[in-house]
Backbone as ProteinMPNN parsed JSONL, in Angstrom:
{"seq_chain_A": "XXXXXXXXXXXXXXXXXXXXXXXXXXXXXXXXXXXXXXXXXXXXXXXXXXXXXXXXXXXXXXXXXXXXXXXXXXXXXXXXXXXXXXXXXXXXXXXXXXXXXXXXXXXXXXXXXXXXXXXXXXXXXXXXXXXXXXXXXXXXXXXXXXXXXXXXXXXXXXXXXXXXXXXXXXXXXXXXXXXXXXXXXXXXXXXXX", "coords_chain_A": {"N_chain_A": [[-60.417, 131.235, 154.72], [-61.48, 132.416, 157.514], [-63.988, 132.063, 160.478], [-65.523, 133.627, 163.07], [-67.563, 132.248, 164.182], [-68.368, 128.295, 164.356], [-69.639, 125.439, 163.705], [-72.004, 122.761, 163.649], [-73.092, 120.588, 162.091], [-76.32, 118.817, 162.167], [-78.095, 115.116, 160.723], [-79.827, 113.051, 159.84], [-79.905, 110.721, 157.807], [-79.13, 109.74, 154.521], [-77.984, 112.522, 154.251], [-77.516, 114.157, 152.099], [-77.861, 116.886, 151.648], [-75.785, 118.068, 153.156], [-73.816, 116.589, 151.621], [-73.859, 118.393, 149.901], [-73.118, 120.836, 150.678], [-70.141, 120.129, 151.029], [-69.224, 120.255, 148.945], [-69.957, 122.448, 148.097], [-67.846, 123.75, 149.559], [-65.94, 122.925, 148.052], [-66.208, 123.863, 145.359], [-65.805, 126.747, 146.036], [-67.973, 128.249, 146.85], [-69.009, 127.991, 149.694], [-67.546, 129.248, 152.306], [-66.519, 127.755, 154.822], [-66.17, 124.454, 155.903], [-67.943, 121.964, 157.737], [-67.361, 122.138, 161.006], [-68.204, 119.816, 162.805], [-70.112, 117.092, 162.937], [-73.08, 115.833, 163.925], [-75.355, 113.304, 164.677], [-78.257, 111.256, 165.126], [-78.036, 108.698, 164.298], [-76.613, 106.052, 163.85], [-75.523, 104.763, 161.778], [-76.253, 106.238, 159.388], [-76.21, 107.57, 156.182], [-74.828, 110.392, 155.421], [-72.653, 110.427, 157.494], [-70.442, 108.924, 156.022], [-69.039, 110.881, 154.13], [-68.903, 113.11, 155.852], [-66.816, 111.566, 156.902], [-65.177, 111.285, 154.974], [-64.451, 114.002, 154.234], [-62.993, 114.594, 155.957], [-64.365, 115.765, 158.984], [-64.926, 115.662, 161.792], [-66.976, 113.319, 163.81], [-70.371, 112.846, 165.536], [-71.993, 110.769, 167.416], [-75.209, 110.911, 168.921], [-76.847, 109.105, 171.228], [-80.09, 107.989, 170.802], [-81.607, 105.947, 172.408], [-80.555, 105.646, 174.748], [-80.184, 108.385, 176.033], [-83.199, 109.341, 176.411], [-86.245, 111.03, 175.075], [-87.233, 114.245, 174.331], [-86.025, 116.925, 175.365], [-83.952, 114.774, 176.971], [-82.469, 113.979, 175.121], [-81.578, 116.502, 173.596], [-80.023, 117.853, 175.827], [-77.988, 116.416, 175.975], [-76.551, 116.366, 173.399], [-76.011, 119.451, 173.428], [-74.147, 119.382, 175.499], [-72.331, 117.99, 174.071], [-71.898, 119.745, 171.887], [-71.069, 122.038, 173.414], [-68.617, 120.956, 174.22], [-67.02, 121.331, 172.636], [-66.549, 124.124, 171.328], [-68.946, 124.601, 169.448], [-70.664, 126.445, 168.131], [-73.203, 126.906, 166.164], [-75.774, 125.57, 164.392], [-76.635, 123.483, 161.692], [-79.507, 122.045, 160.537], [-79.87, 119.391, 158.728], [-81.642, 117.135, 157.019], [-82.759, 116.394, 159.775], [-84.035, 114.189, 161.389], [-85.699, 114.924, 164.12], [-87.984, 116.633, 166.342], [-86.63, 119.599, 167.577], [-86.018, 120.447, 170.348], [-87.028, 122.539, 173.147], [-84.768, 123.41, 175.254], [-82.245, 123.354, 173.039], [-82.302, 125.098, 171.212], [-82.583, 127.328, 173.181], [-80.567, 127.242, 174.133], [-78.8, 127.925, 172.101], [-79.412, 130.614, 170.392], [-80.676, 131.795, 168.097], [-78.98, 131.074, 166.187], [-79.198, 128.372, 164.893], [-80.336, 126.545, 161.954], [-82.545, 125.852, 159.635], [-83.301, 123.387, 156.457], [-86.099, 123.055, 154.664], [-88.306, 121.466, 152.508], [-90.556, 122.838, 151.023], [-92.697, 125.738, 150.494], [-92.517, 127.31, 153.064], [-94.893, 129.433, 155.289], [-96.241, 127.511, 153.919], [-97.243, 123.601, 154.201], [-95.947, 122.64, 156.285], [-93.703, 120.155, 158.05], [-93.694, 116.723, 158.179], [-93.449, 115.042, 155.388], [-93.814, 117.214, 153.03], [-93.395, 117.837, 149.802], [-95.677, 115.64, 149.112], [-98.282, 116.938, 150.079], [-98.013, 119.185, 149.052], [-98.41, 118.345, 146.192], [-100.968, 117.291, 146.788], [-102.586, 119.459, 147.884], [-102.521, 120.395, 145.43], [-100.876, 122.829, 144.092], [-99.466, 125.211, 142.144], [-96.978, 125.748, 142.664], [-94.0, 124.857, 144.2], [-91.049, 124.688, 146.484], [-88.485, 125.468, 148.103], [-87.627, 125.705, 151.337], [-84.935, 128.07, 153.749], [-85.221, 128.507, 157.204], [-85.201, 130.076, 160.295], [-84.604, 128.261, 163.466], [-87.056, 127.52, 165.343], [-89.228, 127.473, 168.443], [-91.624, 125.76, 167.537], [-92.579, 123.709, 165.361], [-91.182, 123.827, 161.996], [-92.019, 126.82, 161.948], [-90.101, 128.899, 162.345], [-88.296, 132.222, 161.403], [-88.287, 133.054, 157.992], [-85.401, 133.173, 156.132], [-84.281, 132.212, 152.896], [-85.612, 131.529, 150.798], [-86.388, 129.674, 147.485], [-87.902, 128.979, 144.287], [-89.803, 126.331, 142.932], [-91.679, 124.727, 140.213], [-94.643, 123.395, 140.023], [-95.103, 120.458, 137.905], [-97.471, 119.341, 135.611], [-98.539, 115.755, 135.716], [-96.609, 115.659, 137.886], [-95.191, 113.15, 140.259], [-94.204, 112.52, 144.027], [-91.935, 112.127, 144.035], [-90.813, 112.988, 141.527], [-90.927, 115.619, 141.712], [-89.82, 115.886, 144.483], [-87.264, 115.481, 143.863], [-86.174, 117.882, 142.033], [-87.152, 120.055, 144.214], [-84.685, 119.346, 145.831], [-82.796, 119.784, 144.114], [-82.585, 122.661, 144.46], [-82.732, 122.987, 147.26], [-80.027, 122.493, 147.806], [-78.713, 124.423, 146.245], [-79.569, 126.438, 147.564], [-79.262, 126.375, 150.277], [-76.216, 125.981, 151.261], [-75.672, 128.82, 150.569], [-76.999, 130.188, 152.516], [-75.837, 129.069, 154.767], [-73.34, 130.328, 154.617], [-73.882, 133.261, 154.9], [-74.749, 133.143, 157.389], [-72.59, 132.488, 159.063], [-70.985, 134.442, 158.141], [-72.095, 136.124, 159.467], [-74.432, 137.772, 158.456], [-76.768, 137.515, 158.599]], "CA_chain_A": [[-61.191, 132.217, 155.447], [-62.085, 131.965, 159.173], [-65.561, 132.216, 161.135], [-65.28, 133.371, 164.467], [-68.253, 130.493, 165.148], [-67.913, 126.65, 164.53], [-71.06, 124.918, 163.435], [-72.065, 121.672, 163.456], [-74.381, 119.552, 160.964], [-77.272, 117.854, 162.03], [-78.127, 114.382, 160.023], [-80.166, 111.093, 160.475], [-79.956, 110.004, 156.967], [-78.408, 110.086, 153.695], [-76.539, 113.707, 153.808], [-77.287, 114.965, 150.578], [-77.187, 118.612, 151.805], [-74.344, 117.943, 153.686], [-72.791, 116.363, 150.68], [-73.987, 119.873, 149.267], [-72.037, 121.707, 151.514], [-68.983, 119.595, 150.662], [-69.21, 120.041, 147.386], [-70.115, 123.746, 147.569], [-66.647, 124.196, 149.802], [-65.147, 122.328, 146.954], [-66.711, 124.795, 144.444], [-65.652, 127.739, 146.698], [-69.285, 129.005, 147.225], [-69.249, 128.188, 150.563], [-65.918, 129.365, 152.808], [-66.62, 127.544, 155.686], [-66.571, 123.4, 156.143], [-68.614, 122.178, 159.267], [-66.673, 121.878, 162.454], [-68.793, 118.636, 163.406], [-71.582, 116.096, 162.111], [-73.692, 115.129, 164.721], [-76.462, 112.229, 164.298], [-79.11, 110.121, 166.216], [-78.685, 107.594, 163.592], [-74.929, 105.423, 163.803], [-75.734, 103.806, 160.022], [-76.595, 107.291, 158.378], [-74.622, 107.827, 155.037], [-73.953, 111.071, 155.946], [-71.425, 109.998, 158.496], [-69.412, 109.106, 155.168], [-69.37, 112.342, 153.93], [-68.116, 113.402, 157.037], [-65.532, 111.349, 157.396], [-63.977, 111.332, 153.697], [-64.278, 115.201, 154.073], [-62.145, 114.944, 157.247], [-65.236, 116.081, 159.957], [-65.443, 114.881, 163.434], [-68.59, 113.153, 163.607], [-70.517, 112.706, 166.659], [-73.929, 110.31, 167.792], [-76.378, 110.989, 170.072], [-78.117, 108.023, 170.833], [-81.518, 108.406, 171.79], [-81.875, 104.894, 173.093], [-79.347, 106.573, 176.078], [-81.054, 110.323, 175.805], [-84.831, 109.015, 176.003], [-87.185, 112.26, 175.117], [-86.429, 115.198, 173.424], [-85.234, 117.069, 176.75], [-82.434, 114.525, 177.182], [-81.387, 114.451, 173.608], [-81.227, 118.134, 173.578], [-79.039, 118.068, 177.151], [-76.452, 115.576, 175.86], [-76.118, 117.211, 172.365], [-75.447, 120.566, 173.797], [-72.63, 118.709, 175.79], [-70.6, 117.292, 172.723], [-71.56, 120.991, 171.039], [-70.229, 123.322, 173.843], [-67.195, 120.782, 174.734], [-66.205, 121.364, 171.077], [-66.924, 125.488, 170.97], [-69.512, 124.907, 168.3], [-71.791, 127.842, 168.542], [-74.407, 127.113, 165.319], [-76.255, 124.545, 164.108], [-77.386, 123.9, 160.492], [-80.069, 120.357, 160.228], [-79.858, 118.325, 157.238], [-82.459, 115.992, 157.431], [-82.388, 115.708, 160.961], [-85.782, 114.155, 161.992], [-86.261, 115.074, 165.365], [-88.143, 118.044, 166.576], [-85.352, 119.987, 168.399], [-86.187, 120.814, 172.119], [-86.521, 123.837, 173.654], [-83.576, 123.364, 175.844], [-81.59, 123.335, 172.707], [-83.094, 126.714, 170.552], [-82.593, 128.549, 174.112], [-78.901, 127.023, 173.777], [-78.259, 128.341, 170.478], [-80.102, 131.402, 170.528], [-80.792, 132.768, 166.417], [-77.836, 130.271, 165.506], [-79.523, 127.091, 164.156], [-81.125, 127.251, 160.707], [-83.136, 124.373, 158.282], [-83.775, 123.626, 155.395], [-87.301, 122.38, 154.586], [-88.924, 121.236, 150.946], [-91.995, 123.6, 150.946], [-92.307, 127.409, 150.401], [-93.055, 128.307, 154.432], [-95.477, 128.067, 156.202], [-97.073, 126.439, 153.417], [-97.088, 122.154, 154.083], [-94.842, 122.272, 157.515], [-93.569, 119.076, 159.166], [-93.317, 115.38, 157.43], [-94.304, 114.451, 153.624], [-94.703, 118.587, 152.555], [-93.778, 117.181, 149.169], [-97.066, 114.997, 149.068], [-98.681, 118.044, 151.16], [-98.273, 120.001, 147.531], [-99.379, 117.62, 145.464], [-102.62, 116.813, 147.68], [-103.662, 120.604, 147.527], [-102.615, 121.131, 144.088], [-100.474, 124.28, 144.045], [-98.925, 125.82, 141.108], [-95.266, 125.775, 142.653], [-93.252, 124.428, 145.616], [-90.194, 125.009, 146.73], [-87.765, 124.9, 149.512], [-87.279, 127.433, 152.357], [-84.19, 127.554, 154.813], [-85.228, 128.878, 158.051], [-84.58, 129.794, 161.894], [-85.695, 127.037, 164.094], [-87.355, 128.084, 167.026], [-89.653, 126.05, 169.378], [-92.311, 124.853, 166.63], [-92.257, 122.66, 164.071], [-90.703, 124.511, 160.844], [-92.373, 127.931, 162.147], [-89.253, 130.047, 162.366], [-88.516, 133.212, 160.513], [-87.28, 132.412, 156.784], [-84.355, 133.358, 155.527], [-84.514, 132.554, 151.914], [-86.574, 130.425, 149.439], [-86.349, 128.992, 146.314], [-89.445, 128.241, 144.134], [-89.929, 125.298, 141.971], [-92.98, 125.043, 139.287], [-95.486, 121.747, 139.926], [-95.352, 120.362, 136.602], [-98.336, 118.191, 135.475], [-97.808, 114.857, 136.172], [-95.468, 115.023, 138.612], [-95.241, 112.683, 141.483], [-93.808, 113.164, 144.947], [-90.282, 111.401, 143.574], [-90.173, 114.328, 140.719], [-91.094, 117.255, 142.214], [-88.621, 116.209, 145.582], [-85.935, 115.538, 143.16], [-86.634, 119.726, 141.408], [-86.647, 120.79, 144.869], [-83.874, 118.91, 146.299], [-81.433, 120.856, 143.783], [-82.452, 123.759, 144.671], [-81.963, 122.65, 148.554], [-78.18, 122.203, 147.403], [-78.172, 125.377, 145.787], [-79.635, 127.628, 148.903], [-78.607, 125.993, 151.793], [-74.998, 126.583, 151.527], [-75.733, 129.943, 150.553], [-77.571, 130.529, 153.932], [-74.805, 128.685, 155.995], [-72.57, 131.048, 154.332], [-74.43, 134.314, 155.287], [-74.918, 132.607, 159.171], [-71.693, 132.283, 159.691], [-70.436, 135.515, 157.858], [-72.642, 137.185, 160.625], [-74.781, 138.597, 157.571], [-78.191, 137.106, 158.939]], "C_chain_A": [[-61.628, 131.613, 156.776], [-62.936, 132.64, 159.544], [-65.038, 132.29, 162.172], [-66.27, 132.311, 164.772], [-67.777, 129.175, 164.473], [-69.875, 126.227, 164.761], [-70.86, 123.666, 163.265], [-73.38, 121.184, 162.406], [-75.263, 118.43, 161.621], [-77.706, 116.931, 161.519], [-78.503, 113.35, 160.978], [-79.597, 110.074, 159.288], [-78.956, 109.991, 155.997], [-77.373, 111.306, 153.229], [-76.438, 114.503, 152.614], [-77.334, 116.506, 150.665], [-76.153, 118.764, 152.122], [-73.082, 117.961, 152.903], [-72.745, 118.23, 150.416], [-73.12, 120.624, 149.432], [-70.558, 121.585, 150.973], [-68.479, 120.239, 149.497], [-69.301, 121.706, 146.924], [-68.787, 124.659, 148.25], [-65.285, 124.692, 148.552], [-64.564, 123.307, 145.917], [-65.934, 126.572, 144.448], [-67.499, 128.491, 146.659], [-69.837, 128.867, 148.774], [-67.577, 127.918, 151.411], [-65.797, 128.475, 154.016], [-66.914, 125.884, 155.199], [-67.077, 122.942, 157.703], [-67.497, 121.359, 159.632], [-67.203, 120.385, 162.77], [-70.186, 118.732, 162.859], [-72.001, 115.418, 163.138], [-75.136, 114.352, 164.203], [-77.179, 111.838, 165.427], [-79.171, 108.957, 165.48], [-76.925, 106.854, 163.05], [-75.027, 105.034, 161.953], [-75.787, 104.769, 159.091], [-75.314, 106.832, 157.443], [-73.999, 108.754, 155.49], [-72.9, 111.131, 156.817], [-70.083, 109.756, 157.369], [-68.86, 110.039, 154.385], [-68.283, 113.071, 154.67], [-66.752, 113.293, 157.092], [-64.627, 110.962, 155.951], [-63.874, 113.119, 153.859], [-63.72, 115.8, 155.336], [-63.025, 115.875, 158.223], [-64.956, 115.214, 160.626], [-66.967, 114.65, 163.15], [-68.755, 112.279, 165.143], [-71.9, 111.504, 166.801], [-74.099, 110.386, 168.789], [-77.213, 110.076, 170.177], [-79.25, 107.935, 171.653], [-81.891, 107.089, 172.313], [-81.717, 105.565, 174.622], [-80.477, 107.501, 176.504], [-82.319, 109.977, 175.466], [-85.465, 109.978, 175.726], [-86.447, 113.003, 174.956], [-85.198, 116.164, 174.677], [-83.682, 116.302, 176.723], [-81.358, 114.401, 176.08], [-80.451, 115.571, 173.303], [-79.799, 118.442, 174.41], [-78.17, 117.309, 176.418], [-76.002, 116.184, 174.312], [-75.366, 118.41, 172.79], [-73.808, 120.121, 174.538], [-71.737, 118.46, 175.113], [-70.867, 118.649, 172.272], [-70.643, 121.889, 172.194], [-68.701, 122.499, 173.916], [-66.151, 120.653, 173.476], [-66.059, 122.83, 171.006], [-67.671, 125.455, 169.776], [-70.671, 126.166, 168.824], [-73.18, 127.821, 167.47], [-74.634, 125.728, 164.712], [-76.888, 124.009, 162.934], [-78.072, 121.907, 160.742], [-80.722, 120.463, 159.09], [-80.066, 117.177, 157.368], [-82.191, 115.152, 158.542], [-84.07, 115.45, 161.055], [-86.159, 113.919, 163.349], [-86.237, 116.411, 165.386], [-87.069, 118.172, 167.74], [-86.436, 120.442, 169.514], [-85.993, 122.122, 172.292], [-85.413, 124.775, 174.356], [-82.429, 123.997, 174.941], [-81.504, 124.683, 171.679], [-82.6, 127.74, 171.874], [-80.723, 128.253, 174.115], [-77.574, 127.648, 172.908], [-79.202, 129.524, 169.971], [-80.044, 132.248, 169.205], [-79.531, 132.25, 165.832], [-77.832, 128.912, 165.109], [-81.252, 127.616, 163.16], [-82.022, 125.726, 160.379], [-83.328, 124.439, 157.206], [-84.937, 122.846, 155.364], [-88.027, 122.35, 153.425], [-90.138, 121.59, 150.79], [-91.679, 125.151, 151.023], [-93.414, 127.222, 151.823], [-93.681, 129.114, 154.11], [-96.229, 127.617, 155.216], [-96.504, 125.104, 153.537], [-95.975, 122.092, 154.832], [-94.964, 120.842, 157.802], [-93.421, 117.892, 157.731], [-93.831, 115.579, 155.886], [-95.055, 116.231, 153.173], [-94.438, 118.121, 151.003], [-95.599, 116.742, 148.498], [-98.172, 116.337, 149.222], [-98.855, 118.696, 149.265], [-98.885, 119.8, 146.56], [-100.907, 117.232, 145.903], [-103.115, 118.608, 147.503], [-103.304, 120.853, 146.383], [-101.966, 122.587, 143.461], [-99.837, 124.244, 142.386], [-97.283, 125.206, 140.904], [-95.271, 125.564, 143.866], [-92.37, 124.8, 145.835], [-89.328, 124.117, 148.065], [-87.559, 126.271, 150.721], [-86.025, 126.705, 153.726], [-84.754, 128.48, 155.868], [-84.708, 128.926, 159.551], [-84.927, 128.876, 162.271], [-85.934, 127.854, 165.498], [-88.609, 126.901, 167.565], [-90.958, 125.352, 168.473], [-91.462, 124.499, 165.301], [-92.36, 124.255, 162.499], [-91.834, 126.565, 160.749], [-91.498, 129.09, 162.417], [-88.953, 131.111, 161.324], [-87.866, 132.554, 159.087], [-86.772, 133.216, 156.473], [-84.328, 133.517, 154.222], [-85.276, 130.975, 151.309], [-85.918, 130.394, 147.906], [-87.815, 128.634, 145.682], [-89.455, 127.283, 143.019], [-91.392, 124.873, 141.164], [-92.948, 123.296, 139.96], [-95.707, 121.761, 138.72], [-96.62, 119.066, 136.156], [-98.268, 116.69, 135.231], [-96.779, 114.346, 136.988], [-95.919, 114.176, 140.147], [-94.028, 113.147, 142.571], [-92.011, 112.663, 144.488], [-89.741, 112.844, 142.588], [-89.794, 115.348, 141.062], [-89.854, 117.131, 143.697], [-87.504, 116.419, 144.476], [-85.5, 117.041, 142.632], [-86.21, 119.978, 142.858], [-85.211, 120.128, 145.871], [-82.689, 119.554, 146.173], [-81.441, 122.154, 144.117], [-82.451, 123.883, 146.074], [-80.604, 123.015, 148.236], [-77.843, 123.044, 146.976], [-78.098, 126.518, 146.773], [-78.768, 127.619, 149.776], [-77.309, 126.47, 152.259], [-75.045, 127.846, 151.711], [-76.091, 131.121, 152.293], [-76.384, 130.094, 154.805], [-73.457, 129.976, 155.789], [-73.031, 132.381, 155.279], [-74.33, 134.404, 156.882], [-73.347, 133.492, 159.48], [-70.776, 133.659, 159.251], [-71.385, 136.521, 159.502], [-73.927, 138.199, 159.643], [-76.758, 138.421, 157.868], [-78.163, 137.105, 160.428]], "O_chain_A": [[-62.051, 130.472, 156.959], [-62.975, 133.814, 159.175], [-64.213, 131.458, 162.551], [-65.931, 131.451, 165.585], [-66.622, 129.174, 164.046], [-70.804, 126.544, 165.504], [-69.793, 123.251, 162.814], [-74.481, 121.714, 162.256], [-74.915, 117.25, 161.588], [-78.732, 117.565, 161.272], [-78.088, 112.912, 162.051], [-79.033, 109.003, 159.51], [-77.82, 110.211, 156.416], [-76.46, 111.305, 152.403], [-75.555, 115.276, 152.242], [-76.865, 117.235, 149.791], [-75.41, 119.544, 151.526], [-72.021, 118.576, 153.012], [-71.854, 119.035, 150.687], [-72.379, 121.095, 148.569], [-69.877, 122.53, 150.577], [-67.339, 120.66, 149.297], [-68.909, 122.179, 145.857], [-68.523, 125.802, 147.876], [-64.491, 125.586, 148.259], [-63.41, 123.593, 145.599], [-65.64, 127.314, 143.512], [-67.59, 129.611, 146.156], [-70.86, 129.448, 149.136], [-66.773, 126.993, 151.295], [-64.606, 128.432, 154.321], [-67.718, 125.733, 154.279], [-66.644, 123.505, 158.708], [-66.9, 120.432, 159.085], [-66.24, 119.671, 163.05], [-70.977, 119.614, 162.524], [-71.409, 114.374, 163.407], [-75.879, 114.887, 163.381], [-76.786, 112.047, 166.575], [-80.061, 108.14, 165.716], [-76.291, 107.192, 162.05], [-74.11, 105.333, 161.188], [-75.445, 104.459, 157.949], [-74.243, 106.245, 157.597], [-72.875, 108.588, 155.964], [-72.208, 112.147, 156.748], [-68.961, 110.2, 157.612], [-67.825, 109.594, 153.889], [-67.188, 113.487, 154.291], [-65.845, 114.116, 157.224], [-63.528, 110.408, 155.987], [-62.789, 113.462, 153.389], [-63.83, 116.956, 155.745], [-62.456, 116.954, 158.389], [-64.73, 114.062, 160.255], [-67.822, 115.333, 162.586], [-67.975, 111.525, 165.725], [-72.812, 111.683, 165.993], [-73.332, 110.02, 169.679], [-78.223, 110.01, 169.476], [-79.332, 107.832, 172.877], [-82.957, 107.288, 172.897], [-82.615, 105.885, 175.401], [-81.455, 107.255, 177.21], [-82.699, 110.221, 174.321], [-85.405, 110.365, 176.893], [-85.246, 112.907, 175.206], [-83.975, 116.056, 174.765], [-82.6, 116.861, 176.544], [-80.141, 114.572, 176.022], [-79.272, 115.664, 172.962], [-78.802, 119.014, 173.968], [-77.206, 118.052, 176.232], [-74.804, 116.461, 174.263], [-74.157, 118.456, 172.563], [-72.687, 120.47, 174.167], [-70.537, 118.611, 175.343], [-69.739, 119.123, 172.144], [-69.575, 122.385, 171.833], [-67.679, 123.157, 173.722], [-65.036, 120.147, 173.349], [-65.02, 122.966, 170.361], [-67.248, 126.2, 168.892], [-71.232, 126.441, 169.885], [-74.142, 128.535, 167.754], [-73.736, 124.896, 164.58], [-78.1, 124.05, 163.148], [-77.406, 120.904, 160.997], [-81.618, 121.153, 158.604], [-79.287, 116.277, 157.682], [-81.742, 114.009, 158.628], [-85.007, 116.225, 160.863], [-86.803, 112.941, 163.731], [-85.41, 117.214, 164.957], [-86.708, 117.316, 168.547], [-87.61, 120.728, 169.276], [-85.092, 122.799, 171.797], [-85.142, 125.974, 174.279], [-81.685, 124.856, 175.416], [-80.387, 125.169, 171.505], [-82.253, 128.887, 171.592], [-79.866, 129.136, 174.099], [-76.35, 127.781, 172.941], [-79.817, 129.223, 168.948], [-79.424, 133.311, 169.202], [-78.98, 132.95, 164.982], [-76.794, 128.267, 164.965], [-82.286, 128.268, 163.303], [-81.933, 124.7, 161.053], [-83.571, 125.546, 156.727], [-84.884, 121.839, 156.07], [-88.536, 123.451, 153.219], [-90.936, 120.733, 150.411], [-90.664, 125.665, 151.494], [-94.634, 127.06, 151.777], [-93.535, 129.711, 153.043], [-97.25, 127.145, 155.717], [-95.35, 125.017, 153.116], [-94.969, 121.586, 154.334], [-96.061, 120.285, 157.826], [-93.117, 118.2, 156.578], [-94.668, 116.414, 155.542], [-96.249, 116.497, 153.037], [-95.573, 117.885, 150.588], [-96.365, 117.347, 147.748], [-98.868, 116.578, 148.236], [-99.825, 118.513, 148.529], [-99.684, 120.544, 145.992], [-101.803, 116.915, 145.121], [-104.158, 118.805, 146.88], [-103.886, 121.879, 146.032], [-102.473, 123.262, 142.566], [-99.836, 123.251, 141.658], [-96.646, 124.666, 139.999], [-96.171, 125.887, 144.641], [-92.418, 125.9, 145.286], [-89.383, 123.027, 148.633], [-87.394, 127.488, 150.64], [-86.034, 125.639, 154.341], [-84.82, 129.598, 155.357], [-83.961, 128.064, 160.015], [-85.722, 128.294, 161.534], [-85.26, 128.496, 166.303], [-88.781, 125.765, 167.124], [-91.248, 124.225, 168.876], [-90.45, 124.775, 164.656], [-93.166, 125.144, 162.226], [-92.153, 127.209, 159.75], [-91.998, 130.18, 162.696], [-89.431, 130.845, 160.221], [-87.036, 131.645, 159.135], [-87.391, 134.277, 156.392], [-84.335, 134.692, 153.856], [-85.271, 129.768, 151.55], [-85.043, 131.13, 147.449], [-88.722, 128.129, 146.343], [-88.935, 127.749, 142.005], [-92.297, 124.715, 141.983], [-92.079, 122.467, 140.229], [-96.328, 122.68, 138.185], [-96.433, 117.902, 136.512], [-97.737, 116.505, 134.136], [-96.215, 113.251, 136.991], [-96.789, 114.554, 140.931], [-93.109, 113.899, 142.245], [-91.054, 113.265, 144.975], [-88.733, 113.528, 142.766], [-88.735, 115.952, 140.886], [-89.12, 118.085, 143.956], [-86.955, 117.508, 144.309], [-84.333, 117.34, 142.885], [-85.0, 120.142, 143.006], [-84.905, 120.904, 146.776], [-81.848, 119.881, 147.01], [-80.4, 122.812, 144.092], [-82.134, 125.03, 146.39], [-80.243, 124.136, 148.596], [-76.614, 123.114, 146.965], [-77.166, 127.306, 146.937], [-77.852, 128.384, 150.078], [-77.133, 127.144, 153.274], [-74.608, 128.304, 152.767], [-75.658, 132.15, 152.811], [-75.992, 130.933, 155.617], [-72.786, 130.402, 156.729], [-72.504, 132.484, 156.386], [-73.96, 135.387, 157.524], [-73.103, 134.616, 159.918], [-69.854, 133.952, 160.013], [-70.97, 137.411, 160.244], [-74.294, 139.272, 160.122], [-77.678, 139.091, 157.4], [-79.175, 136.812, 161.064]]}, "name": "protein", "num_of_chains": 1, "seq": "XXXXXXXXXXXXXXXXXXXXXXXXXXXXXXXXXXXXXXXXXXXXXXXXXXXXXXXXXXXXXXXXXXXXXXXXXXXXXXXXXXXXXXXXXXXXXXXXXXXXXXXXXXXXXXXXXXXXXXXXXXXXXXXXXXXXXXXXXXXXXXXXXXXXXXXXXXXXXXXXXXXXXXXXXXXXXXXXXXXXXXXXXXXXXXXXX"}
């Protein structure tokens, strides 16, 4: 099956959505493998991922690209001189730039381990456990110019079970990261969102 767009993957770290993705091609639940794996981080795992699942993979190195601004500007460069048009980040940890949202205009998504806007930004995890909720989750959303404040897409909810620490409860919502996410990249790129 073919997408008229071409998306790329965001990643600093390990890749385990990414893998997701892979794995949910694999599966057939998601028709689409990403066009390109871009990083700020040369060592990530995800880069292996990538490149056993035959992706171009790109880095941005912010040493180079000081401040979000020039990150943004030289990213967009390796994305347009590829025709990628959408953007999915999987555990990318830099807030994206405005430059790069006005770039990609309702065509870069996230995923984020909290039911939005409850416990935005670093350690939401912890964030759950410190107020005590019931249930957590994961939510994939738009990105737009704040931190994990874009519209959501879809959720997932995961029960806080007593005793759990921030290792348990990520691990609960992690799978159900791996179960959405694709789902959402799917929908993107069908044109269905």
């Amino acid at each position: 099956m073919k997408s008229k767009h071409k998306y790329a993957v965001f990643v600093s770290g390990r890749g385990s959505n990414l893998n997701a993705m892979f794995d949910a091609v694999r599966d057939g639940r998601l028709s689409y493998k990403p066009d390109l794996v871009l990083t700020d981080n040369p060592s990530a795992t995800a880069l292996e991922y990538a490149r056993e699942n035959g992706v171009e993979t790109c880095w941005v190195d912010p040493a180079v690209n000081k401040g979000r601004r020039a990150f943004a500007e030289a990213a967009i460069k390796e994305l347009k001189a590829r025709g990628i048009d959408t953007i999915c980040l999987a555990g990318f940890m830099r807030i994206v730039d405005k430059a790069l949202v006005d770039a990609f205009p309702g065509r870069i998504i996230n995923i984020h381990p909290a039911l939005l806007p409850a416990f935005p930004g670093l350690d939401a995890q912890r964030q759950a456990l410190e107020a005590g909720v019931a249930e957590s989750g994961c939510t994939v959303h738009f990105v737009d110019e704040g931190v994990d404040t874009g519209a959501v897409i879809m959720q997932a909810r995961v029960p806080v079970e007593k005793g759990d620490t921030v290792e348990t409860l990520s691990k609960r919502i992690l799978e159900q990261e791996h179960r959405i996410y694709p789902e959402a990249v799917q929908a993107l790129m069908d044109d269905r969102i």
